[in-house]
N, C-alpha and C positions, 0 to 999 in steps of 0.2 A: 850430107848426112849430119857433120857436127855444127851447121848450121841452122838445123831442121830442129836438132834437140837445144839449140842454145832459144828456138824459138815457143819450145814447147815449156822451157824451164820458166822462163819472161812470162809467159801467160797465167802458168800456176802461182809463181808469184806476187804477180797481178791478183790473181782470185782471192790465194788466202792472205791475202792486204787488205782486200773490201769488206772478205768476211770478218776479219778483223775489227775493221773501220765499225762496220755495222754492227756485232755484239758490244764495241765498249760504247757507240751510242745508244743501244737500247740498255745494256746498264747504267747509262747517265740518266736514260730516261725512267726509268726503274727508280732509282736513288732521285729522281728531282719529283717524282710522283709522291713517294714518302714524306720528303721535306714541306712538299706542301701540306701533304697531312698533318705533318706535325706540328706547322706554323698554324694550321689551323683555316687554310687558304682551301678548303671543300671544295666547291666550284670549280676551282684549277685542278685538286688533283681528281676530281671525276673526269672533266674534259680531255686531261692530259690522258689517263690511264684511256679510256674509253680509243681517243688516237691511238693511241701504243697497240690497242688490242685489235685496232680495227686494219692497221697501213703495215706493223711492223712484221718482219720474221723472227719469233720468240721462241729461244727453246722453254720447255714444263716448266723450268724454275724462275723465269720470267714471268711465264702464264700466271704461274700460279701465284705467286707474286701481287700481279697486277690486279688480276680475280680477288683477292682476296681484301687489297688498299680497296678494290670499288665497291667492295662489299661494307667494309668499317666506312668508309666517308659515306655511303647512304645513308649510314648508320647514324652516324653523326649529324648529316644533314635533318635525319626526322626527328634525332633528336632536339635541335635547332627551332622544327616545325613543330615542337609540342608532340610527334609520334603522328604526326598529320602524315596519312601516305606514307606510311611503315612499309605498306608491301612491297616497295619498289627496294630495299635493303632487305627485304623477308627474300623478295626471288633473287636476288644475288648471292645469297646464302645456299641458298638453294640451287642455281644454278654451281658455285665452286663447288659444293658438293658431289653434283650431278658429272661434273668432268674430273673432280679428284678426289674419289670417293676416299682412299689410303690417305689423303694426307688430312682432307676436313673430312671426320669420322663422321656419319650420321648423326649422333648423338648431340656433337657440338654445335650442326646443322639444327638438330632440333629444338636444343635451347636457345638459339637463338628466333628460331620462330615463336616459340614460348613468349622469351622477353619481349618482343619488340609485338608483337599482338595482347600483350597483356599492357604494355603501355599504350597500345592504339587504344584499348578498353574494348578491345575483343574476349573478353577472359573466357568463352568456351575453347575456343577457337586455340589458346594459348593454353587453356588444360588439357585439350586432345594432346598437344606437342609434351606434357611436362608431366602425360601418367603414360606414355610410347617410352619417353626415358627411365621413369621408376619401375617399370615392366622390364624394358628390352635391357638396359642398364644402370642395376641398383648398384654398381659397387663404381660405376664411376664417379667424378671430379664433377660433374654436372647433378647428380644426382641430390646431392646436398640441398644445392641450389631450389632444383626441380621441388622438392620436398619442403621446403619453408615456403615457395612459393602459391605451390597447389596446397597447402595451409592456407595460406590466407585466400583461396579462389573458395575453403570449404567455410573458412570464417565469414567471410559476404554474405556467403547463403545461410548463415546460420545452424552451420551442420558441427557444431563444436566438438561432440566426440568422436566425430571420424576427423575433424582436425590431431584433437590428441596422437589418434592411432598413426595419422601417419609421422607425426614427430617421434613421435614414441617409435617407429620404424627408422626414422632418418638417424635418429643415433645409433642405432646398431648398423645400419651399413657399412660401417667400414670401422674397422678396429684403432685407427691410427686416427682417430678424429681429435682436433685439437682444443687447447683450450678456449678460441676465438670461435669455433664454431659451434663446441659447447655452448660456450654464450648465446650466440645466435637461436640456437634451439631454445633455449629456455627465455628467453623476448618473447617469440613466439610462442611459446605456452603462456604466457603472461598476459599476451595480448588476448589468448583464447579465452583464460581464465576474466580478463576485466569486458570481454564480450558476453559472458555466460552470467552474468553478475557478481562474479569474486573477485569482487575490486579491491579489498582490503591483502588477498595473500596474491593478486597481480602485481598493486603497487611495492609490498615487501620484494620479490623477485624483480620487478624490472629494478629497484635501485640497487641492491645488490648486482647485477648484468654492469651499470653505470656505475657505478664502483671499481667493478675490474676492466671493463672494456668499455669506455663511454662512447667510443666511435660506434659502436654497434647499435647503439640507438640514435646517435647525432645523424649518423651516417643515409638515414631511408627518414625521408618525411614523416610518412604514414606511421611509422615508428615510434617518432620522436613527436609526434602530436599527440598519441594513444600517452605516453610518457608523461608529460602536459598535463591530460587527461586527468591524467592520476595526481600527479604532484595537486591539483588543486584541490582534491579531496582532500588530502593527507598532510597539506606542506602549506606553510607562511603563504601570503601573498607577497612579500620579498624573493622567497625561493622562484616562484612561481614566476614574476615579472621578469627576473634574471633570465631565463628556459627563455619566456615567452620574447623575448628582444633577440635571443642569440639565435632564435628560429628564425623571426621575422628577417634577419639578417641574410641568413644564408639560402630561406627557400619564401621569399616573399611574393615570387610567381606561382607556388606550386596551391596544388587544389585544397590542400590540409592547412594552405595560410589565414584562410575565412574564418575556419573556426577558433585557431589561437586567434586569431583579432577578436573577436567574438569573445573571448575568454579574458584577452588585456581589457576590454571595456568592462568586462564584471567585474575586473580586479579595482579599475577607478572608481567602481558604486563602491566595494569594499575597503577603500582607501579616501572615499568622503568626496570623492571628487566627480561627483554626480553630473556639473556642466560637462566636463570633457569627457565621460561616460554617454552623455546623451548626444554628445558632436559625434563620437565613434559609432554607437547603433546606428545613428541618422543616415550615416555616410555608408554604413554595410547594409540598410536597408533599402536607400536607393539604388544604391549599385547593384546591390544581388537581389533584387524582390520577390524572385520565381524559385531563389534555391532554398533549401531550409535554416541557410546560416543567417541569409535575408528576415525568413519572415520572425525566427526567432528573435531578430536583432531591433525590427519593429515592437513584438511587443513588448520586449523591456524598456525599448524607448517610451510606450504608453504608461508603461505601468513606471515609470519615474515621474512623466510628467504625473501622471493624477495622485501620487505620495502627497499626503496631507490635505486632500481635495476633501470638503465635507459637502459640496453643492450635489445634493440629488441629484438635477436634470446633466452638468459634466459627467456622474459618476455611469447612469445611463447611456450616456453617448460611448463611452468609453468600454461599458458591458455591451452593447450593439456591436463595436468592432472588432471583442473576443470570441463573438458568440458567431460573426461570419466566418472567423477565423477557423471557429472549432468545426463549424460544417461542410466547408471545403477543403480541408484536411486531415481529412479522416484514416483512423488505426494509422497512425502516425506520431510522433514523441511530438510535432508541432501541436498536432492535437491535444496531448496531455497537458503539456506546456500551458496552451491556451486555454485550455479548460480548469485547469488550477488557478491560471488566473481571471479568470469568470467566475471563479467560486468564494477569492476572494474580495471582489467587486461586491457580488452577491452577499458576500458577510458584511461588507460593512453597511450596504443599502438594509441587511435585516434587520440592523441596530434599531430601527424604529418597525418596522415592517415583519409580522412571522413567515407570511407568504416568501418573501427574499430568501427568509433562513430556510425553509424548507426548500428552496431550490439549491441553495447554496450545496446543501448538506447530499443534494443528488448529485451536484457536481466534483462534490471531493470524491465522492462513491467513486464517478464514471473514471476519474483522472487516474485515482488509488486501483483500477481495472486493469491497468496498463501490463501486459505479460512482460514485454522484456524490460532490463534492469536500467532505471531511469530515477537520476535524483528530484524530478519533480513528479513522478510518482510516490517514491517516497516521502515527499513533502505534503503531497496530499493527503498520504496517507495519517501521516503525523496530525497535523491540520485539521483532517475529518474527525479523527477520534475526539480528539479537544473539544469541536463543536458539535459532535455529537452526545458525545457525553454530557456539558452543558445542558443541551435538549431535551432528554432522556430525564436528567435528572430534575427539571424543571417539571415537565409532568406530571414525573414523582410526587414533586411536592404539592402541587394541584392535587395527587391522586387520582390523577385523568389516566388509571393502569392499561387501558387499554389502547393509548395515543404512545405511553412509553413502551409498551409490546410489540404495536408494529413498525417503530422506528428503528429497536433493535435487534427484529429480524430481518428487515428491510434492506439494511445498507451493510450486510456483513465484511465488506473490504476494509470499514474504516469502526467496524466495531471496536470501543474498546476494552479488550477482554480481557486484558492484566488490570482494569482497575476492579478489584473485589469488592470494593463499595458499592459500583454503581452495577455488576452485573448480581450482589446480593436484591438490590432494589427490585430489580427486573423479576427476580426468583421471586420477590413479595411481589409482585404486582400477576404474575403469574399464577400465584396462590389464591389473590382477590379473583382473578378472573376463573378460578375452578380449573384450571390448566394445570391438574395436579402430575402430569407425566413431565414437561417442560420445568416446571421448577424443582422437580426432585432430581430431574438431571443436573441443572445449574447446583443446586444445592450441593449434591453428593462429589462436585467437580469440586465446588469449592471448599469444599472440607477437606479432600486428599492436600487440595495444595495450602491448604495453612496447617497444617501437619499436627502437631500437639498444641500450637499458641494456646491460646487464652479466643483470640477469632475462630480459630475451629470451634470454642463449649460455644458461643455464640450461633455459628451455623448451625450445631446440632438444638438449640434450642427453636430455631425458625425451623427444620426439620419437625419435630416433635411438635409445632402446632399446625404442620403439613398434616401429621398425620393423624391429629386429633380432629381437624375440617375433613379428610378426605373418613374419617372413622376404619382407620383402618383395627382388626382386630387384635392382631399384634401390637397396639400401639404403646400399648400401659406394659407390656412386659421388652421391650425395644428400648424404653426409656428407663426401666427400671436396670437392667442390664448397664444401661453406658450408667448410668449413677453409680452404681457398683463399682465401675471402674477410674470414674473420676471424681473421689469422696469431696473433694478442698474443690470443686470446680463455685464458681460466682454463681451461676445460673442456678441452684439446686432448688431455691423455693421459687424460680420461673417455672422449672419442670413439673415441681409437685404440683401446683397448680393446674400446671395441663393433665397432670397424669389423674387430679381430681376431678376436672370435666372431663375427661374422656369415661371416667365410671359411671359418673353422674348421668351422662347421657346413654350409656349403656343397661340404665337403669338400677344399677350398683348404688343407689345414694350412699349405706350405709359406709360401704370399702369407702366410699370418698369423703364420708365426713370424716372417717376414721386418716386418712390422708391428710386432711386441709389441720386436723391435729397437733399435723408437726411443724407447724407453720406460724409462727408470730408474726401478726400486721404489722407489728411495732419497728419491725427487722426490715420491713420492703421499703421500697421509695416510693414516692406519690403513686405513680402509675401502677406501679403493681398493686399495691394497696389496693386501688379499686377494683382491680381483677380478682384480688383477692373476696372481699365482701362480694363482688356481682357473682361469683361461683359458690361461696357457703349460701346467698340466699336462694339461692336455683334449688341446691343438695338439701335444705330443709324445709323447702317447697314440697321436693316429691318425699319428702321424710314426715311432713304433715306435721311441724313443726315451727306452726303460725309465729309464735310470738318470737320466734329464734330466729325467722328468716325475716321479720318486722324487723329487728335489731339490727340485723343485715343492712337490710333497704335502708334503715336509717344512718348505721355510719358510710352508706356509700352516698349518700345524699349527700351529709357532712362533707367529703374531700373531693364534688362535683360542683359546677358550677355552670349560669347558662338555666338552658331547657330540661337540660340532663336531670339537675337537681332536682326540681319537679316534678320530673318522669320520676324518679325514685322514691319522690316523696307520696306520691298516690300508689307506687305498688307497694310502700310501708303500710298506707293506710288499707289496703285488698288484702296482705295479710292478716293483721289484726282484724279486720272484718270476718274473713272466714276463721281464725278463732275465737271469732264475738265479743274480741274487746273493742264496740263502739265507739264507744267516747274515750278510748285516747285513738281511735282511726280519725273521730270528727276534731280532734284537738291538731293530731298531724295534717290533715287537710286545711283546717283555718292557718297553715304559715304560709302556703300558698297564696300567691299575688293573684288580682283579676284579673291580671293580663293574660296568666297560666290556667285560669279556669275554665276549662274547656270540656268539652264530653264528657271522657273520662272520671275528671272531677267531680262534675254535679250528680253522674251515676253515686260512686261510692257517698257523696253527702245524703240524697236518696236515701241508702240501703241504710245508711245510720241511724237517719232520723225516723227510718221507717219500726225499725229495730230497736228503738228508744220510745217508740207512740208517741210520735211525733210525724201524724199522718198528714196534715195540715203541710210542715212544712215540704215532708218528704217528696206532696203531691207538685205545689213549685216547683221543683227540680226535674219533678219528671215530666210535668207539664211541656215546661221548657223544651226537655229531651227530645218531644213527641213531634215539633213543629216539622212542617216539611223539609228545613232548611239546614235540618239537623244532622250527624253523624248519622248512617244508615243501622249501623251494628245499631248504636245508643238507641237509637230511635224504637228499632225493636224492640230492645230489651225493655223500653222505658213503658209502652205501648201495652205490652206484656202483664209488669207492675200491676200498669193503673186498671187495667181488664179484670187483674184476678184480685184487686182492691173492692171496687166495683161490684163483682160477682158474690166477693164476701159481705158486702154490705146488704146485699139481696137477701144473701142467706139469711144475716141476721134479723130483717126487718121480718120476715115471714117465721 
């Protein structure tokens, strides 16, 4: 019997020896699974754990252990593989989950499907995982996370105020949120903000963020390139190369490296160092061809080599390979890119050429169209105005108003409508063309915005010959009114003068002669001066005051020059003829050259000599008048004469 128990004792001591033996070997193998984790030996500690899990007997805190190293070294390994075959560390997650739901919370299970499908660049797939946690768990330790990241899933897509909203949620989640992840959230708005075009109050906030927390931006590529981004807006290209080197350093594989390269080679055009700028596009254009940092990177390469190019047929060659560019990639910033610089190809081929500049000036339009925020949109836009304006004002000067009309309703992106000069021009070219609604608008806009100047009595003077052409009947009391109010204005004998044709043609001579009264020629400058005399000799025209609106004709003769002179010198002599002072009409017609004697002329010589008995001569002139070849009006009238000369000769001879 006490050999039976001394055999029964032997045996359990035996057992619990083994089991012994057995749990400190599976915690050696527990502890040498870690170790290789740690060293960074992946491959061993997957194989080892995967053994452990498969041959040993473990109790839960082994399991779970081991579940959990297999799940981080997957982890590790995809991130190794670039995120290549994430899912094989997504179901490990999923699986420790699935067996220790109390110790890997669901939550922690699903951010980590979030991450590791958001770096596969599965991003739906990773937002289903990371609005399950903003839902099922806003006040967790994940949630944060979840929440900056489905930010940036809604900044991709372009969805920038539901980004806001949920930043703007992720700070109130939890009351105890610190100053690092304050940070954190306001990047993220920064980033939203230099996404939505507010790149100037982005860059203020992200440097302020890198002022107190610079890890916070060093820290995520995508981050710290948007950072980049900005610093070259706003900061030296010293600040700029600093950033861009200490990037290249630490994330030289990652997808946000092409474009800081991209960015260092524009800093070496802006630093004079145009070869080794053009070695860098060269080398991001072959390498990446099909991405956008590629083809961007080709045409700066283009557009350095043809810098200072004058040969036409180069400069063609070189618009041919902007112009494939712009067509195969299309509603795209490559496109605008391209197309800005197509347009400045285009400008300098129009230097000889109008056909070039009119393309040119469509392609600043198409560029300056671009919706979202893009500094070579911008550029275009800049650019288009300049040479549209140019254009426009060119025209102008021709008086071709209806070539400058539809130029500047044409291309309204690159119109430009802060310069008051040249949208005044447009108002008068509007006016010539009887487009009286169009230029009263431009007109009345640009009077508000020069406020009391001295350029506002100017607009309201081009107003008030608005509304003397269009007759309006308000016109003479509209004008009279702003006079009232602005007694010392320069313009005041411009006005009276309009306010004196506007009666005049209203059939008022007298109110206007009584007008043109308060008016000294002596006082105007050339130009006006003739306006002045061409309006008193109309007014005593319909006043029947021959020899007054002969005076007229005559000193507006005086400070005319040209045809002009001429033309005035024969309706001096029409006046004096209808108040039958002939001979000084036939003394003012003899200053007249023969090169100027035309119709008109030989008519009034006619009616002089006729008016004189001087039928003989009077019949030469109209003789002349009568030939087929002659002015049609003259002809008749002359035809007329000699008929009822004729008829009186009949009479008398019987």
């Amino acid at each position: 019997m006490h050999s039976a128990s001394v055999i029964i004792s032997t045996i359990l001591a035996i057992f619990v020896l083994n089991t012994g033996i057995c749990h400190a070997a599976d915690e050696r193998g527990v502890d040498d699974v870690r170790s290789f984790l740690t060293q960074g030996e992946v491959h061993r500690a997957i194989n080892l754990t995967r053994t452990l899990l498969a041959d040993t007997e473990l109790n839960d805190d082994q399991r779970f252990e081991l579940l959990l190293v297999l799940a981080e070294s997957e982890e590790k390994l995809a991130a190794a593989r670039k995120y290549n075959k994430a899912e094989v560390s997504i179901r490990a997650y999923q699986d420790l989950h699935k067996e220790y739901p109390q110790r890997f919370e669901a939550v922690k299970m699903h951010w980590k499907v979030a991450w590791l499908s958001w770096n596969q660049g599965r991003y739906d797939q990773a937002n289903s995982a990371l609005q399950t946690i903003l839902l099922d768990y806003p006040y967790s330790q994940e949630a944060k996370k979840a929440a900056l990241l489905h930010a940036r899933y809604l900044i991709q897509r372009s969805k920038f105020q539901n980004a806001r909203s949920v930043l703007l949620r992720y700070f109130g989640l939890s009351s105890d949120i610190s100053d690092l992840e304050e940070t954190e959230g306001f990047v993220w708005l920064a980033i939203i903000e230099e996404a939505d075009g507010n790149s100037e109050l982005a860059y203020k906030n992200m440097v302020d963020a890198y002022t107190h927390h610079p890890e916070v931006i060093e820290g995520d590529a995508y981050v710290y390139e948007v950072y980049i981004r900005l610093l070259s807006l706003y900061e030296t290209t010293q600040v700029q190369y600093v950033h861009v080197k200490r990037f290249l350093k630490r994330y030289v594989s990652s997808p946000e490296a092409l474009s800081v390269r991209l960015l260092q080679a524009d800093i070496l055009v802006e630093q004079g160092d145009a070869k080794g700028a053009e070695t860098m596009y060269g080398i991001l254009a072959s390498r990446h061809g099909e991405s956008a940092v590629g083809k961007k990177a080709y045409m700066r390469q283009l557009m350095l080599q043809s810098k200072g190019i004058s040969d036409t047929a180069k400069l063609k060659v070189a618009l041919q390979k902007f112009s494939r560019l712009v067509a195969s990639n299309q509603l795209s910033e490559v496109e605008t890119e391209a197309t800005l610089y197509q347009a400045r190809i285009l400008a300098r081929l129009g230097e000889g050429d109008a056909e070039y500049m009119t393309r040119a000036t469509a392609s600043y339009a198409i560029a300056a169209s671009y919706e979202s925020p893009s500094r070579f949109a911008d550029a275009a836009r800049s650019e288009g105005k300049e040479l549209l304006g140019r254009h426009i004002l060119n025209m102008l000067e021709k008086e071709q108003w209806l070539q400058a009309v539809v130029l500047w309703k044409r291309y309204p992106q690159i119109r430009p409508e802060r310069s008051q000069q040249l949208a005044f021009g447009v108002a008068q070219a509007y006016i010539h063309l009887l487009d009286f609604v169009h230029a009263e608008e431009m007109l009345d806009r640009l009077y508000v915005e020069a406020g009391g100047s001295v350029w506002s009595h100017r607009i309201m003077l081009e107003k008030a010959r608005l509304w003397a052409e269009r007759r309006d009947q308000d016109g003479v009391i509209k004008i009279m009114q702003w006079l009232a109010k602005h007694e010392k204005t320069l313009y005041r004998q411009d006005l009276l003068l309009i306010v004196g044709s506007i009666q005049n043609t209203r059939g008022e001579a007298s109110a206007a002669s009584q007008t043109l009264a308060n008016i000294n020629p002596n006082d105007l400058t050339p130009e006006l001066r003739k306006t002045y005399w061409l309006t008193r000799a109309r007014i005593n025209l319909n006043l029947k005051r021959w020899h007054t609106a002969a005076e007229a004709w005559k000193q507006l003769a005086a400070v005319s020059e040209g045809d002009k002179r001429w033309e005035y010198v024969i309706e001096q002599a029409d006046a004096l003829i209808q108040g039958m002072g002939y001979l000084d009409a036939e003394t003012a017609l003899l200053q007249v050259p023969e090169s100027e004697q035309k119709a008109a002329w030989h008519y009034a010589m006619a009616l002089c000599a006729q008016n004189t008995g001087r039928w003989n001569m009077a019949k030469e002139h109209l003789t002349l008048l009568s030939s087929p070849d002659s002015d049609p009006d003259y002809q008749l009238r002359a035809r007329m004469l000699l008929a009822q000369e004729q008829a009186e000769q009949v009479k008398r001879q019987h």
